[in-house]
N, C-alpha and C positions, 0 to 999 in steps of 0.2 A: 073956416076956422079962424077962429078972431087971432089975432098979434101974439097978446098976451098968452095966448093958451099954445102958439106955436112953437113961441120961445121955451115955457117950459118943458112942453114934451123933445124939445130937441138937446135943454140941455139938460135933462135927465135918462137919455139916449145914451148920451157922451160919458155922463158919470157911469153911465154901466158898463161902458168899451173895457176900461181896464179887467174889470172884472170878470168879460167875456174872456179875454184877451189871456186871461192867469188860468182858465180853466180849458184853455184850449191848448196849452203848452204840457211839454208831455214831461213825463216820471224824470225825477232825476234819475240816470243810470249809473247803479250800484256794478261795481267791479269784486270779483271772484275769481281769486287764483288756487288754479287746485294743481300739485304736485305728486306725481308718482316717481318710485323710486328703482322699483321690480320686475318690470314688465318693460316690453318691445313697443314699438308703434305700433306695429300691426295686431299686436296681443287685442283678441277682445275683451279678456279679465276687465284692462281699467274702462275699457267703453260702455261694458255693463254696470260697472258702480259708477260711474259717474252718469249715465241715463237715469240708472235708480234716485240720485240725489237731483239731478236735475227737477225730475217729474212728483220727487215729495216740494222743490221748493216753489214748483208751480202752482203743486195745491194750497200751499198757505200764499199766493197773489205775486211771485216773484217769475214774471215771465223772462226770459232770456229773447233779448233783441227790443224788449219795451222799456223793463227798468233794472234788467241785471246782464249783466255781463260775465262771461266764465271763462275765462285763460288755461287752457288745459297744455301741462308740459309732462313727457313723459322718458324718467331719466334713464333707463333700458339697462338698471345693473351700473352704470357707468358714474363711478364717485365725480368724476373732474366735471362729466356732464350735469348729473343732478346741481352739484355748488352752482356751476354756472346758472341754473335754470330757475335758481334759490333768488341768486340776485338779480334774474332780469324781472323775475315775479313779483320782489319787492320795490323794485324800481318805477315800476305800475302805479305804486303809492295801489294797490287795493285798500277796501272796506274788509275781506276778511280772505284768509288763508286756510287753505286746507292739505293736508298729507295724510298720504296711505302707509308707511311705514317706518320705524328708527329713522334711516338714511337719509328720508327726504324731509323728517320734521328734522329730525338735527341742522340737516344745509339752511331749513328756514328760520330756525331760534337762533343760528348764530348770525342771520341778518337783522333780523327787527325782534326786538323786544316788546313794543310799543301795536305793532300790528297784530289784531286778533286772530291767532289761531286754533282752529278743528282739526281736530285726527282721525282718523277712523283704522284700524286693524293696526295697533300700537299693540305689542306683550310688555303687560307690566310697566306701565309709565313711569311710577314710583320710582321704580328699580333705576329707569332708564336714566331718570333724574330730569324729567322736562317735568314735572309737577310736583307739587309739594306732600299733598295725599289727594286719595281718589276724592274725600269729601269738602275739600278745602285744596284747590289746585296752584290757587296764588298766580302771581303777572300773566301772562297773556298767552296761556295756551289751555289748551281743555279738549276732552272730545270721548272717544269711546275705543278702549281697550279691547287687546281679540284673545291675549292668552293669559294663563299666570301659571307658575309653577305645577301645581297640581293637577292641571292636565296629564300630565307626561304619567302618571297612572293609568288612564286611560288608556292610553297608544298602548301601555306595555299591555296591560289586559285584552287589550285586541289582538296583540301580534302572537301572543299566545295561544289565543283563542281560533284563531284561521291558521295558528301555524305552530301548531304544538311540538313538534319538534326541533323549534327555535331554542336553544342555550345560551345564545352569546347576542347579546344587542350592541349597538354602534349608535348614536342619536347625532344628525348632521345638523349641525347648528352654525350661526355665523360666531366666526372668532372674531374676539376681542368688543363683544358686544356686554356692557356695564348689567345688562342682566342674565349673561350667559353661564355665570357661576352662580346664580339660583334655579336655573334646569338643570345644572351638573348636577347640582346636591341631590335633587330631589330625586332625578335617576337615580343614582349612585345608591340614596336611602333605599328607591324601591326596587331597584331591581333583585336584588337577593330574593324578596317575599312572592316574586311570578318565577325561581330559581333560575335566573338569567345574572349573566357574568356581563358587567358593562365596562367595554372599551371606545375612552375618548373620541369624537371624532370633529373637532371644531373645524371648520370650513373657510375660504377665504376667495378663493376662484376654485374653475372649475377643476384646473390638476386636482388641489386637494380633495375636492367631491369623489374625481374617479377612483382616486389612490384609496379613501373612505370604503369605498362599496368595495374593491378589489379586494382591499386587506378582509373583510366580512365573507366575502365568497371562498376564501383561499383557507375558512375554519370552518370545521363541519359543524351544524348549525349554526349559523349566523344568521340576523335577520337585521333588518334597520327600521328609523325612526327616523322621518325628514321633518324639518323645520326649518325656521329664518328665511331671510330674503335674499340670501346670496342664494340658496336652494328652490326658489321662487323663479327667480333670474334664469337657473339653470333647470329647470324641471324637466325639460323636454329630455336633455341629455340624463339624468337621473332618471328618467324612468325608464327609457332605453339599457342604461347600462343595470340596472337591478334586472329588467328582464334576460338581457345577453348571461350574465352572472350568475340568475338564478336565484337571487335573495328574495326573500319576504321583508313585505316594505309598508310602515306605517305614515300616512302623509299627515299631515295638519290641514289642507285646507282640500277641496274638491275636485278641483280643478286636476290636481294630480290625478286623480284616481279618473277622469276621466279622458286626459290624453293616454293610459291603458297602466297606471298604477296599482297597485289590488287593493287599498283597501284604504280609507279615508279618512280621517275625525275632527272637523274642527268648525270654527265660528263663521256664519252664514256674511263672507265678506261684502254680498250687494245689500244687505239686512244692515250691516254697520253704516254702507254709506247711505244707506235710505234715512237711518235714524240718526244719522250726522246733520241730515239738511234740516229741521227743527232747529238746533242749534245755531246753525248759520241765522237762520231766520230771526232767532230772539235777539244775535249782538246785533245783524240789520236795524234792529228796531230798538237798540240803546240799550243790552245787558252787556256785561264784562265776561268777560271767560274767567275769572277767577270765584266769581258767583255761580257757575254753572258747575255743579260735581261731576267728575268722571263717570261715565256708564261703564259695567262690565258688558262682556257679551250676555244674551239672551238666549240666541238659536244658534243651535249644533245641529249640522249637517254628517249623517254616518253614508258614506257611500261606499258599495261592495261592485265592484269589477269580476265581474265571473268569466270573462274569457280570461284574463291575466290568470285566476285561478288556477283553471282548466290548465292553462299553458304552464305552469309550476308544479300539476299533477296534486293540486290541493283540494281538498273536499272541505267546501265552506259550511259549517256547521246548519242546521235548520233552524235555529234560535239565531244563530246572527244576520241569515236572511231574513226572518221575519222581523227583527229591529230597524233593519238599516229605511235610510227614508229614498234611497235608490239603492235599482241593482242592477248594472248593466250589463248585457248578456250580445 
């Protein structure tokens, strides 16, 4: 090889280094902070929706451990824990935020304004006041909604329907929650028209839950209606105690009805977080969460518990076993 021709091949070798060198360096790694507000460590509730988001945001190219990272904290019911767990999330500096209910997107909006946040199993955002409307959400949060008012029709049609002997309902909800006097109303409107008598029953810890269900057992017909995340937190005890008591018990979300509640209705919570991670994906990739409209729910999960049945000496109609999308026996 002559001089001339060695030089140039060598330093056109060298001009190529860098550019080897930039494509052999790996992904920046994107950070992901997700917050639960309701559940235990040991709960599997948040390990299965946060799997499910994981594994959609794998399929749009966001591998965990190559270019994402996920901070998974979970607040067990416990206000002073979730705040804390608010600011150590934010402190991260992440790329984007996530929360599974009121409690824990609250502790996050009152940390950063500026960092994008995802929700997922939010009732009624609007209400809640962390968005402006579902179609126009404004500053920095966005995600997908699990209840709205008019559900609580439902529940009442259900509990009447597996438990027709029901007169008097109770709906356990959390107190002092900015949209908890829009399921009051809506109760209050429909219960007359399933002839059911509704008494208050706002929630805060678990005394008030047992005190809830006791006062409903201690009148003949009485049945209830569970909701919120204080009732989330305490589900184990709530379905324990409707069964000791005896009440007919309408849940909001599945998961009830299958630690041994009877009877179930509401938004498919790993469905929400599956369809959360898309969204994460787009502000990854330079959208605003105020550009991103709220989702309502999609999928309703009906589940019917036939032993709880059996054990309340209730004969579950043939039409509402053949609705439900489980039936556990």
């Amino acid at each position: 090889m002559k001089r001339r021709e060695f030089i140039t091949l060598l330093g056109g070798s060298a001009a190529a280094w860098p550019l080897a060198a930039r494509a052999q360096q790996p992904e920046r790694m994107r950070r992901i902070g997700v917050l639960f507000s309701g559940f235990s460590d040991t709960d599997p509730e948040p390990q299965a929706r946060v799997e499910a988001f994981r594994r959609q945001l794998q399929d749009v190219g966001w591998i965990e451990g190559r270019n994402v990272h996920i901070d998974l904290r979970i607040g067990a019911g416990n206000a002073e824990r979730v705040r804390a767990y608010a600011q150590e999330l934010v402190g991260m500096r992440p790329d984007v935020l996530a929360a599974n209910a009121p409690p824990a997107l609250r502790a996050l909006a009152q940390e950063t304004q500026t960092i994008p946040i995802v929700f997922a199993s939010v009732p009624d955002p609007v209400a809640n006041g962390f968005v402006d409307s579902l179609a126009r959400p404004g500053g920095n949060i966005t995600g997908f909604a699990s209840l709205e008012p008019a559900i609580v029709g439902k529940w009442l049609e259900l509990l009447k329907e597996i438990a027709p002997n029901v007169t008097q309902v109770s709906v356990i909800f959390d107190h002092g929650s900015p949209s908890s006097g829009d399921y009051e109303r809506a109760i209050a409107d429909l219960a007359p028209s399933f002839h059911l008598e509704y008494a208050n029953a706002a929630v805060s810890d678990a005394a008030a839950i047992e005190q809830a269900i006791v006062s409903r057992a201690r009148e003949s017909g009485g049945g209830l209606v569970v909701m919120g995340t204080v009732a989330a937190a305490h589900r184990e005890a709530i379905v324990r105690l409707a069964a000791k008591y005896r009440v007919p018990a309408v849940y909001s979300f599945s998961y009830f009805a299958r630690l041994g509640g009877l009877v179930s209705y509401g938004v498919d919570g790993v469905d929400l977080w599956r369809r959360a991670a898309p969204y994460v994906d787009r502000i990854l990739r330079g959208a605003k969460p105020a550009d991103l409209p709220v989702q309502r729910p999609t999928k309703f999960e009906l589940v019917v518990n036939l032993k709880t049945a059996k054990a309340l000496g209730i004969d579950v109609p043939p039409t509402l076993l053949a609705r439900a999308d489980e039936v556990i026996e």
